[in-house]
C-alpha positions in Angstrom: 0.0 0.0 0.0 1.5 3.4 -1.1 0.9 6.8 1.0 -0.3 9.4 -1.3 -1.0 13.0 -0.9 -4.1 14.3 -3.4 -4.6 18.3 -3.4 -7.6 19.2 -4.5 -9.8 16.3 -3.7 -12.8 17.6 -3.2 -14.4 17.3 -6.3 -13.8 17.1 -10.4 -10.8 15.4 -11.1 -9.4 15.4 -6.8 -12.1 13.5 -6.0 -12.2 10.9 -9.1 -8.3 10.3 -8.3 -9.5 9.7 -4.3 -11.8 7.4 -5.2 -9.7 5.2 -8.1 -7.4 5.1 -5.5 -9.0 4.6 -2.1 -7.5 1.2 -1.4 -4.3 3.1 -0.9 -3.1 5.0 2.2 -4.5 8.2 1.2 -4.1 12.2 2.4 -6.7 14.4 1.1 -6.3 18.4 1.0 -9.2 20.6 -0.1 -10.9 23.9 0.8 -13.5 22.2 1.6 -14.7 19.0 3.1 -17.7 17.1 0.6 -19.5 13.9 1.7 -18.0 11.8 -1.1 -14.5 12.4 0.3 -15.5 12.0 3.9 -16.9 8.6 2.6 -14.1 7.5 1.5 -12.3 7.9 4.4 -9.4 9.6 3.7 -6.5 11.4 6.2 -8.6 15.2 5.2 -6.7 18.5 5.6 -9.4 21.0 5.3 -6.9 24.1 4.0 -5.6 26.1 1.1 -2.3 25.2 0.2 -1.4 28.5 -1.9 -1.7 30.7 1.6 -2.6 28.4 4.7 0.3 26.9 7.1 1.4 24.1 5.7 2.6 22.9 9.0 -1.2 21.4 10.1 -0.4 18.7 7.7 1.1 15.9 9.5 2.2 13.4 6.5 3.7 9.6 6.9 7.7 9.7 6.9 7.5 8.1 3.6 5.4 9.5 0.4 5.2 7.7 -2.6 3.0 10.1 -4.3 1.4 13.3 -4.6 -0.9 14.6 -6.8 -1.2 18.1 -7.4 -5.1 19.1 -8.8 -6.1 22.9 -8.0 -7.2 24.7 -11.2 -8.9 27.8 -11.9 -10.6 28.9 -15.5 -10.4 32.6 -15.6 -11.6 33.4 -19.3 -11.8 36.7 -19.8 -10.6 39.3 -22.6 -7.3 40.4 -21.5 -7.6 44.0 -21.5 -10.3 43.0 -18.2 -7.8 41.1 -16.5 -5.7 43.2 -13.7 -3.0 42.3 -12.3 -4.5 41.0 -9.3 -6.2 38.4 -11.8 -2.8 37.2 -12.8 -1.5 36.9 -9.7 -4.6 35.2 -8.1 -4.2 32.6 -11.2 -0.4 32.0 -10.9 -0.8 31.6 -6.8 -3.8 29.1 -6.8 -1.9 27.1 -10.0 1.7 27.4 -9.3 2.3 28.3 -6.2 0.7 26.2 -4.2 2.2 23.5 -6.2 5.6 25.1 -5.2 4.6 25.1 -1.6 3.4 21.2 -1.3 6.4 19.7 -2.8 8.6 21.7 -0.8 6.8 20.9 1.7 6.9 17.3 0.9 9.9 16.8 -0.8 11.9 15.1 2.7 8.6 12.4 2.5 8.9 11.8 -1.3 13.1 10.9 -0.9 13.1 9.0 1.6 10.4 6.4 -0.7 13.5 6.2 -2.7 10.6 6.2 -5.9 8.3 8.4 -5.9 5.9 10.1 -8.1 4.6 13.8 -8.8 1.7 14.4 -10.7 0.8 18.1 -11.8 -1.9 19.7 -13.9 -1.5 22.2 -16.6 -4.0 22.6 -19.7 -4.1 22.3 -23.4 -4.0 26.2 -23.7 -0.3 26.2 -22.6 0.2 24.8 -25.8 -2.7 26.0 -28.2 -3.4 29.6 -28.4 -6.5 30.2 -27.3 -8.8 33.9 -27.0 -9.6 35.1 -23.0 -6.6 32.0 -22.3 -4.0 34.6 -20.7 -4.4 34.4 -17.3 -4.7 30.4 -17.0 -2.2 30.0 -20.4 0.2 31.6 -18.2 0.1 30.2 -14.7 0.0 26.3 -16.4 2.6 27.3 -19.0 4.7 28.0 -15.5 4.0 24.7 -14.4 5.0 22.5 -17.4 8.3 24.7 -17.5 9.0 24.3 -13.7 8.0 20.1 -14.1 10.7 19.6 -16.6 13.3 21.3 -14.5 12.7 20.2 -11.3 12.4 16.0 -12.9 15.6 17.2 -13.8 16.9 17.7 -10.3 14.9 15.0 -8.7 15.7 12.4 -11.5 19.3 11.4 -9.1 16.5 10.7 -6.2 14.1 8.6 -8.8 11.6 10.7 -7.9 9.8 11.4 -11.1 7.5 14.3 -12.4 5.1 14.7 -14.8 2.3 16.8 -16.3 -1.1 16.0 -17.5 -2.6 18.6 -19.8 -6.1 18.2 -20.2 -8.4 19.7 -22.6 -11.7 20.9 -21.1 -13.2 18.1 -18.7 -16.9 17.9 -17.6 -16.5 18.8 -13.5 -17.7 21.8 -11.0 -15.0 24.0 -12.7 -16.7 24.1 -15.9 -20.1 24.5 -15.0 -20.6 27.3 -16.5 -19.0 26.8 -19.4 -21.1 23.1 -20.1 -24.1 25.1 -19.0 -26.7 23.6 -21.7 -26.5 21.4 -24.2 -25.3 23.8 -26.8 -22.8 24.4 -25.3 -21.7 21.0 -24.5 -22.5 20.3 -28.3 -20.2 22.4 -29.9 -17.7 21.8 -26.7 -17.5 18.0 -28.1 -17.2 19.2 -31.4 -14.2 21.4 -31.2 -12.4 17.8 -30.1 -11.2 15.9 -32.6 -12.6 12.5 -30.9 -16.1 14.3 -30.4 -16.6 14.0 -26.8 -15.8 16.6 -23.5 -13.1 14.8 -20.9 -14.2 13.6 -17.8 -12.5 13.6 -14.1 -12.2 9.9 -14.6 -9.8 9.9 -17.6 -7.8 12.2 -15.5 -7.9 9.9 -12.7 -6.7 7.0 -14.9 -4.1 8.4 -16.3 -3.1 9.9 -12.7 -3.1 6.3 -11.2 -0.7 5.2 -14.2 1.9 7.7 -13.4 1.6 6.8 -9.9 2.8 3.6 -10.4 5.5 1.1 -11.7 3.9 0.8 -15.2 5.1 4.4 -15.5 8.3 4.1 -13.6 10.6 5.1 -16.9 8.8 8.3 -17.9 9.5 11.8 -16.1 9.8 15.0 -17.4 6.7 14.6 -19.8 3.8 16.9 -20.7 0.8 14.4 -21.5 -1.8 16.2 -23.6 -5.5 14.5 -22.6 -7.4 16.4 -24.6 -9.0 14.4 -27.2 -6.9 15.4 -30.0 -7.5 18.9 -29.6 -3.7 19.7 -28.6 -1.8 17.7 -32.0 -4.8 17.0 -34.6 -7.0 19.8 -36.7 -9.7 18.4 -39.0 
C-alpha cells in the first residue's frame, strides 16, 4: 500500500483520483470538506495550500505520491484582466504547487521512488482567446516540471504533467451550462466528446505507479486530440 497525498480532492478530477485510488493510504487536502471524500475515508486536511500553514499537515515519513489538482478557469478578454487576476491565477496554479512539494519533498526521498503528478491545460500549448491568465500560470508549471524531474531524476523521484483539454467537472459549470454548449464543446475535439474527471484519474493512477516508472519530465496532452490534430 503506497501513501499518497491528493490536493484538491474535493471534487472534479481530486475526488475521481481519491476514489480510483482509495485502497491506498491516502491524504486528502481541499478547501472544503464534501460527503464523497469524507466517505471514502481519507487522512482530510481541510486548508488552502497556496496561503494556509502548511505545518497542520502531518504526512507519513515516507510518500510515494502526490498529486497536485487545483485549477482555476479565468476566461476573460485580456484587456479585463488586472494584475491581481494574474497573480490570483499564478498563486492558486503554481504556487501552491511550489509550496506542497517543498513541503513534501523530505517524504517523497526517503520512498527512494516516488511520483509527482501536476496539472497544466491544453491552452499552454494551443493559443487560445480570453486564455492569458490560466495560459500563463499552467505554462509556469509544465516549465517548472521539466526542471525540477531534472533535479529530482538522481532521487528517482519522477515528475510529470497532465494537460487536459476541457473536462466535464464543477469548474466548468458554466461553461457546459446547456447542451449547446456542451454540443459544440465536443465538437471542437477531434474524438467528439468533452473529458471527464475519470480519464484524468486513470491516467493519474498510471503515473503513480510502476507501469510508468521510466517516464519523467513529460507533458501528457488528454485532450482528445484537440492539442496535435486539426480536421
Amino acid at each position: 500500500m503506497k501513501n499518497i497525498l491528493i490536493v484538491g480532492a474535493g471534487k472534479g478530477i481530486g475526488l475521481a483520483t481519491c476514489k480510483l485510488l482509495k485502497d491506498e493510504n491516502l491524504f486528502a487536502i481541499s478547501r472544503n470538506s464534501t460527503p464523497e471524500l469524507a466517505s471514502l475515508g481519507t487522512q482530510f486536511f481541510e486548508l488552502d495550500v497556496s496561503k494556509d500553514d502548511l505545518n497542520e499537515i502531518s504526512l507519513p515519513e515516507e510518500l510515494h505520491g502526490l498529486v497536485f489538482c487545483p485549477g482555476s478557469i479565468n476566461l476573460r478578454p485580456f484587456n479585463r484582466l488586472t494584475e491581481e487576476d494574474f497573480l490570483a491565477d499564478f498563486n492558486q496554479n503554481f504556487m501552491g504547487a511550489v509550496r506542497v512539494i517543498q513541503k513534501c519533498l523530505p517524504a517523497l526521498k526517503k520512498s527512494k521512488a516516488a511520483s509527482i503528478v501536476l496539472f497544466s491545460t491544453v491552452a499552454a500549448k494551443v493559443g487560445m482567446p480570453f486564455h492569458t491568465s490560466i495560459a500563463a500560470s499552467k505554462g509556469a508549471i509544465e516549465g517548472f516540471a521539466k526542471s525540477l524531474a531534472a533535479e529530482l531524476a538522481s532521487a528517482n523521484i519522477r515528475v510529470n504533467v497532465i494537460a487536459p483539454s476541457l473536462s466535464d467537472t464543477s469548474l466548468a459549470a458554466q461553461l457546459l451550462s446547456t447542451e449547446e454548449k456542451r454540443v459544440a464543446s465536443a465538437k471542437r475535439h477531434p474524438l467528439q466528446r468533452i473529458g471527464s474527471a475519470e480519464d484524468s484519474a486513470q491516467l493519474v493512477e498510471f503515473l503513480l505507479s510502476e507501469k510508468s516508472s521510466w517516464m519523467t519530465g513529460q507533458i501528457i496532452g488528454l485532450d482528445g486530440g484537440l492539442g496535435n490534430i486539426k480536421l
